[in-house]
N, C-alpha and C positions, 0 to 999 in steps of 0.2 A: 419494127416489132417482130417478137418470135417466140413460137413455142418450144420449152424447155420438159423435157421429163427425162424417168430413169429409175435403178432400182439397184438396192444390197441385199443379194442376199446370203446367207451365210451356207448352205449346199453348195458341192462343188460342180460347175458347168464348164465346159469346153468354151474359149472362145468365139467360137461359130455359134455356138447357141443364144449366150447370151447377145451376141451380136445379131443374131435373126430376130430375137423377142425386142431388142432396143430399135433395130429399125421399122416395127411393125409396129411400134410403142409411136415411135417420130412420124411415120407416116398419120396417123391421125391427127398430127395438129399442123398438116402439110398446109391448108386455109391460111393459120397463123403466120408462116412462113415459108412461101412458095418457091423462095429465090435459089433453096441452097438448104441443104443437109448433111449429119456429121455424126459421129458417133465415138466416143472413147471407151474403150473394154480394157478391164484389169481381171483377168479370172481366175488368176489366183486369190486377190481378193474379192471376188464377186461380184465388183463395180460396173455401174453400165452407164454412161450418161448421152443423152444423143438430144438434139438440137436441131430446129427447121428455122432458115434464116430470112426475114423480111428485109431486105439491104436498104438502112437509110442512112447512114455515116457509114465511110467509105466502101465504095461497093466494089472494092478490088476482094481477090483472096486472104488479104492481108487481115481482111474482119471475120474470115470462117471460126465456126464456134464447130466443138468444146475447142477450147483454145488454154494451151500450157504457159505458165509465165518464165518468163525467162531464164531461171531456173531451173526448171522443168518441177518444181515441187507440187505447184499448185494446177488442179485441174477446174476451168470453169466453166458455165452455159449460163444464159443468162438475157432475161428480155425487161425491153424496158429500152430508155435512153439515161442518159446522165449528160443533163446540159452546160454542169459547171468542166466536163472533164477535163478540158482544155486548161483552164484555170489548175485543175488539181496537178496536171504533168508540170506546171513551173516547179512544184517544188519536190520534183521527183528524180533520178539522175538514172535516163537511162538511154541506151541509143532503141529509138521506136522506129517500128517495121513499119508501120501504116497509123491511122490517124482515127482508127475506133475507139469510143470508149470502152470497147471490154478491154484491148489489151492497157487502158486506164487504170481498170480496177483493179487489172492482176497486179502489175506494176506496184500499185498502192496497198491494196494486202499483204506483196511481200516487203514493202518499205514500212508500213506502221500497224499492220494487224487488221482483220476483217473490222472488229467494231466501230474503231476509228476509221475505215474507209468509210462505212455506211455512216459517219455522222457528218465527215466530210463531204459526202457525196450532194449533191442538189439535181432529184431527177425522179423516174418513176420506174419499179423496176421488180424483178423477184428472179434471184440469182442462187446457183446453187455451187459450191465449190469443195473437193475433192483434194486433201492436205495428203499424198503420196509421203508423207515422210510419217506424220504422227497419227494417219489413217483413220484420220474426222472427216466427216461430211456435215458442213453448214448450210442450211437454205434459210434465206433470210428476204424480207420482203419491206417494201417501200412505207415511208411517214405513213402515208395515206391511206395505202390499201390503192393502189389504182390498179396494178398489176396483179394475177392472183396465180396461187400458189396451194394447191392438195399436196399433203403427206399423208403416210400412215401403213399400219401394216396389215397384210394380209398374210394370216399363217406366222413364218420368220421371214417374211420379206418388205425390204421398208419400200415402198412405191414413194415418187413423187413427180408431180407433176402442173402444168399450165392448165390442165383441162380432167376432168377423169375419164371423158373418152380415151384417153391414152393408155390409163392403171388398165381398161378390160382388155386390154391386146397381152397383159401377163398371163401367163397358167395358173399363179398363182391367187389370182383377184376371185372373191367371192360375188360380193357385192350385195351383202341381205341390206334389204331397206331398213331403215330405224324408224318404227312406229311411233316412239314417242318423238323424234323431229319431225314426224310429219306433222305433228299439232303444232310444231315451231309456224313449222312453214305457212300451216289454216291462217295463226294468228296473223303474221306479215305478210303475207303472198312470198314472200322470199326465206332462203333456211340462211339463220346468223351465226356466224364467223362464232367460235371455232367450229362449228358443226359442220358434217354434209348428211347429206341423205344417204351414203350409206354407213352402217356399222366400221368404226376402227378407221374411218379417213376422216382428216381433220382440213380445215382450211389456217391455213398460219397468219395467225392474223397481225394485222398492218404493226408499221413500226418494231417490227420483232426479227430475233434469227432465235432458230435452233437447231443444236449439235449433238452426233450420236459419235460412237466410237463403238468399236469390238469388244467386250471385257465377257473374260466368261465362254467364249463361245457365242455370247448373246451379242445382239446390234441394241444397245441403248444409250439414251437421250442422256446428257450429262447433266444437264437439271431436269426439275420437275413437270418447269412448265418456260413457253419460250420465252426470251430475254429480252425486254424490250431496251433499244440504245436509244430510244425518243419519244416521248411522252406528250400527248397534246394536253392532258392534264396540268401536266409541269407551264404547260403554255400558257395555259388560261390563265393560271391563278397568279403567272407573274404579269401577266396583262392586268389585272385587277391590282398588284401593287405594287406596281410600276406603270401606271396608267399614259397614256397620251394628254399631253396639258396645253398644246399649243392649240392655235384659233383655229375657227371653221376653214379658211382661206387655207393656211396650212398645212390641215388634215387632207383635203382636198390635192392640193398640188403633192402632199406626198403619196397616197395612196396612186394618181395617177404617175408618178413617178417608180414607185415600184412594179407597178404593174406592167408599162413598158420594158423595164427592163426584162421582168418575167417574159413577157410575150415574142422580144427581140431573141432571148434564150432559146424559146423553144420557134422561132421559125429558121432555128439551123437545119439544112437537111442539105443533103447530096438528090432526092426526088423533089417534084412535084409538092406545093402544100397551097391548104386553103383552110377553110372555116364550115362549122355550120350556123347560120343564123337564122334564129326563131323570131326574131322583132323585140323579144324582150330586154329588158334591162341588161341580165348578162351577157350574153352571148353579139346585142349591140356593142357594148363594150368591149369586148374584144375584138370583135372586126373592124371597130373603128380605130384602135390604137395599131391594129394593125397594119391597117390602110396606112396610117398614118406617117408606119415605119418603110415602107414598102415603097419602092418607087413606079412600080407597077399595079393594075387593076387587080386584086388579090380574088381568085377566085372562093363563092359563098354558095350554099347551099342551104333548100330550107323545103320542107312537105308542106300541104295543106291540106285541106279536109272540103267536101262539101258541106255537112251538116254547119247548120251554125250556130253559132255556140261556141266552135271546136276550132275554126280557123282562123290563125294569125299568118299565114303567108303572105297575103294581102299588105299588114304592116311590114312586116320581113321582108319586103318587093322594093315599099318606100325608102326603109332604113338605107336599103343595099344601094337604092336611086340617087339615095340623098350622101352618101358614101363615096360613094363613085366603083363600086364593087365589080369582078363579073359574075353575073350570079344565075342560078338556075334553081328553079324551084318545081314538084313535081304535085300534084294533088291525090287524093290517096281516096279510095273507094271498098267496100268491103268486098269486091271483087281481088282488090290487090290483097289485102289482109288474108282472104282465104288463104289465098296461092302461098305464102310466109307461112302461117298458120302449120300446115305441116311438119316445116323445118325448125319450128321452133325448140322441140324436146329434145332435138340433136344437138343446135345450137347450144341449148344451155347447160345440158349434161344431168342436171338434175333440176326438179320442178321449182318455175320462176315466173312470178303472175305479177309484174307490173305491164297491162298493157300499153304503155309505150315504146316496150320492146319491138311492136311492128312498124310504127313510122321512125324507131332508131334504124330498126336495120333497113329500111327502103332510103331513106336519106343518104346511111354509108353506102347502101350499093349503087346511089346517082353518084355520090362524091366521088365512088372508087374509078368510075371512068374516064374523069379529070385529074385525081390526085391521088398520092401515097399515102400523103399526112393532112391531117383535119384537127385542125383547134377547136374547143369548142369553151361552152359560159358555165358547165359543172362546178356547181361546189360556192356559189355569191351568195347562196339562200342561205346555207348553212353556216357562214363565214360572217356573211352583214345582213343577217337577218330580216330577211325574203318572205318564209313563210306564214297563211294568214295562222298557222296553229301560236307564233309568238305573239301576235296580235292579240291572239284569245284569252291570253295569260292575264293583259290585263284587265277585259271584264271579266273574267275569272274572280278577280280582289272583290268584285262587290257582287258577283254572283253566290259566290260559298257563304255573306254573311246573312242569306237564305236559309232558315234549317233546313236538313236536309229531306226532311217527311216533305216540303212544300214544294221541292225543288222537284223530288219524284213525282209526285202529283202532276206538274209540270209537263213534265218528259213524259207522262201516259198519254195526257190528253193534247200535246203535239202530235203523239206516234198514233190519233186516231182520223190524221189528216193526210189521204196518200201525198208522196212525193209529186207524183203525175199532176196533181191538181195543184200544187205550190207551185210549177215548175207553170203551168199555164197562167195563173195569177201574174206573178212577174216575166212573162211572154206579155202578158197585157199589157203590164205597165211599161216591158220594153218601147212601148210605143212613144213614149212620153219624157222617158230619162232610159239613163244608163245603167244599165242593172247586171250583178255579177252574173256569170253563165252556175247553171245545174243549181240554182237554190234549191230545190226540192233532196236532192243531195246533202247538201249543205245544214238543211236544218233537220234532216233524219239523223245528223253526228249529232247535234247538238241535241235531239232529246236522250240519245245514247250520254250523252257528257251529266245533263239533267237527271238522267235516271240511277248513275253509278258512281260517279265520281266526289267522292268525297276530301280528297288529298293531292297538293301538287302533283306526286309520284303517279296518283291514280288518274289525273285529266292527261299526264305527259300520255301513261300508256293505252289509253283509250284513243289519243291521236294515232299514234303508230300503231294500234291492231285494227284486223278487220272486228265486225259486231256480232260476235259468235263466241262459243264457248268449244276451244278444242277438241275437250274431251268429250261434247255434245256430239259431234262427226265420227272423230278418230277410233274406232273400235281396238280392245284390248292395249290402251295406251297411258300414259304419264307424261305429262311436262314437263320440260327438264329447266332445272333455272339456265340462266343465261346471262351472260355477262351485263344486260342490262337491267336483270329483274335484284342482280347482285350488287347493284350500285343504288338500286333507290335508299334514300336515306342517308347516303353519301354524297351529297352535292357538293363540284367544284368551286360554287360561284355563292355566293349572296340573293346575288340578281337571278330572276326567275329564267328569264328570257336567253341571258347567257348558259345556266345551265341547260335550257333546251337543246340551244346549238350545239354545244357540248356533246351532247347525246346523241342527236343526228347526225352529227362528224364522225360518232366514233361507231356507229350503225346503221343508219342507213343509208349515208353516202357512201361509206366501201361496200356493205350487202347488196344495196339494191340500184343506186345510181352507177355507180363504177361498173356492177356487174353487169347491168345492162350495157351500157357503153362501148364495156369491152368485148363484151362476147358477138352482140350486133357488127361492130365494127370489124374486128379477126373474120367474123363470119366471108367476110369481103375483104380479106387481106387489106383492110386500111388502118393506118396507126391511130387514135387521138390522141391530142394531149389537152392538158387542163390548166391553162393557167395559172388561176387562184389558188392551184395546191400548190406552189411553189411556200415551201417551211417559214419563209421569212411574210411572203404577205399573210401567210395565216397568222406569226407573229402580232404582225401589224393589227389585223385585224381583232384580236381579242386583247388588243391593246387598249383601241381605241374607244372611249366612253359611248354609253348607249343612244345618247343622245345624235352623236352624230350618224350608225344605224337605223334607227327607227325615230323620226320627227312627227309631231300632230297626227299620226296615223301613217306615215308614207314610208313604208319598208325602204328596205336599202338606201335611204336619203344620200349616204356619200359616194356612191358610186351612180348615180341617176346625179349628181353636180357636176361629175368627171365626165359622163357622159354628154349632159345640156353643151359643154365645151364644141364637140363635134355634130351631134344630131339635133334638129328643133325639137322640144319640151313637147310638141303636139303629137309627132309622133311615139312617141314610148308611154303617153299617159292614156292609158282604158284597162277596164279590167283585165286582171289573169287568165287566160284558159290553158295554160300548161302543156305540156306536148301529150296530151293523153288523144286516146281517139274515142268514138261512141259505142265500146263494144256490148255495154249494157244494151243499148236499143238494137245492134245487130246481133245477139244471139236470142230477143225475142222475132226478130225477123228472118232477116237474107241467112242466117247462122243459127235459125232457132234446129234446123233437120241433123245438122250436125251438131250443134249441144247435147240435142235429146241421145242421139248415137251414144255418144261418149258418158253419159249417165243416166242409161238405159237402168232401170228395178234391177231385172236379172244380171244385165251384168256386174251392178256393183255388187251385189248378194253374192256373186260364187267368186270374185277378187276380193272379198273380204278384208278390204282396209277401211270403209267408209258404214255409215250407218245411212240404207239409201232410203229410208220413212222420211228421217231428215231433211235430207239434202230436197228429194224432191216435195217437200212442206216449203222449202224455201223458193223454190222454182215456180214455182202454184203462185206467188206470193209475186214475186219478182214479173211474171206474166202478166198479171191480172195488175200491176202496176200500186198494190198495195203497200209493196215493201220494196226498197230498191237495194236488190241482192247482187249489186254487180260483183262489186269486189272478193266477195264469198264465191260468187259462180264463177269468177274465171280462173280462182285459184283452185277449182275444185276441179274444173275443164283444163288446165293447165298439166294439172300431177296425172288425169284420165291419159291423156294424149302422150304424156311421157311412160305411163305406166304401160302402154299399148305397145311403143316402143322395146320396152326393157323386154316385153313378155317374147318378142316378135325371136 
């Protein structure tokens, strides 16, 4: 893995200069790629592109980036792998220096043209390439989104880069906040692709490339907006009519069939590689076909929690035992979370409030001491539908044929029952059966769902927001639509459930899952890759009828068949608790001195982005266990702590 940035602009600079802003530009994403750094300067054209390299296919000279194709026409940087690459040089004819996939790509763009490499390609990746003859610059980014990618300009200068800590080492970078994405951000705890937080940089979003050229004196885009070569849209709907027709037995053996081969793809390396494993469904699955492939112990890794409720290491221990794995698992305390806690506004560059962003990144910093590369179970939820919000779809059908006056009525006199005291009731009956963890949670959404929702598009967006009103917070602000608020009413699918996945593939797995991932993991200079995003099992999977997805209630039913093969059915079956940790209940406690710091009356009132009556009405509330304001508090504590940052 490696961090890639750089910048056009059209002023004229000396060599040396633009050479000193590009290595001060590449030293910030020095984490990303510790091994090795580069830089290509054209200043006559104003081009800068510089590269930090994390060596995991071949780690001679031979892989140094920016790297010229043979030619010399073409200039590249570029992070990511590309697992097919080997496969893509059969049908390429050239004598190869060394045995990297970048010098793959170059190879391949100057044999069939940028588009058709990235449709040919099978991998994860966000690459940026520098046409020395017809003087384009393409940056282009992976099916998925797994790898991320800022553009955009400041002034006339086009930035782009792996990270935006890199755009502020330009002279050129302003960096005003954008008040109305920060209501983006309230509503998800994360800012959605194309946006960022700040004005005029955009994030490129998945499956797409776009091109600028000189015309004019000006550096502009040749289209409008960027170009996607691959569509999961196009995927879905030919899944739906062209369905999978063969037996349960079949679906089974081929999904476990593609999946190894996926998995066999990506445990190429030249370093060290292992896994993380949380005990669930997915990420058992993967360690177990890895194992499977491996003729040695594969090393696994997995956090756990004290609180209970919140800890699955315990099964994660079994799985690994029952495996044959070598594993290491570490327990995580809000003593550890503080310590994270600080680095986190750095890490992410701008404000990012899923917290399982602190036991991703303490997990990558155990793995990173053992391995380079880490696989992990990302993306089985969204793919074979995993989460309980699909479930909810279908009492949903006979929940809506409720008028809607009754159904409100409803959701009042749920939300005059604290969370606190639901959450103790079935602590009771834990005693007796098996009861999901945080009901009191749980059915605080659902009188939110009871009280608002009156429309498929309206339950989808009520799942993915927090339970606030942005513009309620956000001082002097507008919402801005979003590529999701511009799809409701456009559904790909028939089927409810499939267009949810749909939706979460195409949002909140590259915004919020990916970007945690990524950014935790870089943080530790450790690679991951993702299995299930390999183009062809996603194929597969919106192939295959729902039926074999979700059965009598049991999420991901074909991949828990593929799994029963290697692990006993006893361990993988209890409820969810997700990789989240208790930060609701530690910033009423161990975290309440530090919350309160961070959105302090006065200080919000002279930072003037927040409305601070609000926020702390909601605090009041969340304390006294009336209301349970986690998700709102920690995206509000999240932008505080990054906001402290920017000011500093």
């Amino acid at each position: 893995m490696c961090g890639i940035t750089g910048f056009w602009q059209t002023n004229q600079s000396s060599e040396s200069k633009l050479e000193k802003v590009a290595t001060a530009m590449a030293e910030k994403l020095n984490h990303r790629g510790p091994d090795d750094t580069g830089t290509w300067i054209d200043s006559s054209k104003g081009i800068a592109l510089a590269h930090t390299r994390l060596s995991i296919l071949d780690l001679s000279d031979a892989g140094h980036q920016p790297m010229l194709s043979e030619s010399g026409r073409y200039v590249l940087i570029f992070n990511g792998e590309i697992y097919n690459h080997l496969d893509m040089r059969e049908n390429l004819t050239k004598e190869w220096i060394g045995h990297s996939d970048t010098e793959t790509i170059l190879a391949s763009v100057e044999a069939v043209g940028i588009e058709k490499t990235l449709q040919n390609a099978v991998g994860m990746f966000s690459i940026v390439i520098w046409d020395t003859v017809e003087n384009v610059l393409t940056l282009a980014r992976d099916r998925m989104g797994e790898k991320p990618l800022y553009y955009g300009f400041q002034g006339h200068t086009l930035l782009f880069s792996s990270e935006l800590k890199a755009m502020k080492e330009h002279p050129e970078f302003v960096g005003e906040i954008d008040r109305d994405v920060l209501c983006l951000y309230l509503r998800h705890s994360y800012v959605p692709a194309p946006f960022s937080i700040y004005k005029g940089i955009n994030k490129l979003t998945q499956g797409t490339y776009i091109q600028y050229k000189l015309v004019d004196n000006q550096i502009s885009s040749l289209t409008s907006e960027p170009v996607p070569y691959w569509k999961l849209a196009e995927v879905v709907i030919k899944g739906s009519q062209e369905p999978f027709t063969g037996t349960d037995s079949e679906a089974i053996d081929l999904v476990e069939n593609q999946l190894k081969k996926s998995i066999k793809d990506q445990m190429i390396s030249d370093v060290p590689l292992g896994a993380f494993l949380s005990g669930g469904v997915d990420s058992s699955l993967i360690v177990a076909l890895m194992q499977n492939q491996s003729d040695k112990p594969i090393k696994t890794f997995s956090i756990g929690f004290n609180e209970k409720g919140y800890d699955e290491a315990i099964y994660a221990k079994k799985v690994a035992e029952h495996i044959g794995t070598e594993h290491t698992e570490h327990y995580v305390s809000w003593e550890d979370a503080m310590n994270v806690i600080p680095e986190l506004a750095n890490m992410y560059d701008e404000p990012f409030a899923d917290s399982s962003q602190i036991p991703t990144y303490l997990v990558s910093k155990i793995a990173r001491r053992n391995v380079v590369v880490s696989l992990s179970g990302d993306a089985g939820d969204e793919l074979f539908c995993g989460y309980n919000r699909y479930l909810f779809s279908d009492k949903w059908k006979h929940i809506q044929r409720i008028p809607f006056s009754l159904r409100n009525l409803a959701g009042k006199t749920l939300r005059v029952i604290k969370p606190s005291t639901i959450d103790n009731v079935f602590k009771f009956l834990g005693k007796y059966r098996v009861v999901p963890a945080n009901m009191g949670e749980k059915v605080e959404k659902l009188t939110s769902y009871l009280e608002n929702v009156k429309t498929s598009d309206d339950l989808y967006y009520s799942f993915v927001s927090n339970s606030i009103n942005p513009l309620d917070v956000v001082l002097n602000a507008k919402e801005p639509a979003t590529w999701l608020t511009k799809t409701f009413g456009k559904a790909v699918s028939k089927d409810t459930k499939t267009n949810m996945m749909y939706l979460d593939a195409m949002t909140y797995l590259p915004d919020d899952i990916l970007v945690k991932v990524d950014r935790a993991a870089m943080a530790n200079s450790l690679e991951t890759r993702v299995p299930f995003l390999d183009h062809r099992i996603i194929g597969l999977a919106f192939s295959l009828p729902m039926k074999m997805k979700l059965r009598n209630k049991t999420t991901k039913w074909i991949l828990r068949q593929v799994l029963y093969k290697y692990v006993p059915k006893e361990l993988i079956e209890r409820p969810k608790a997700g990789f989240s940790i208790p930060v609701g209940e530690w910033i009423k406690g161990p975290l309440r001195e530090w919350a309160e710091e961070l959105i302090n009356k006065e200080r919000l009132d002279n930072e003037g982005y927040f409305d601070s009556e609000y926020i702390h009405a909601k605090w009041q509330e969340h304390l006294t266990g009336k209301r349970n304001w986690t998700d709102f508090l920690w995206a509000v504590l999240m932008f505080q702590l990054w906001l402290e940052k920017e000011l500093k």
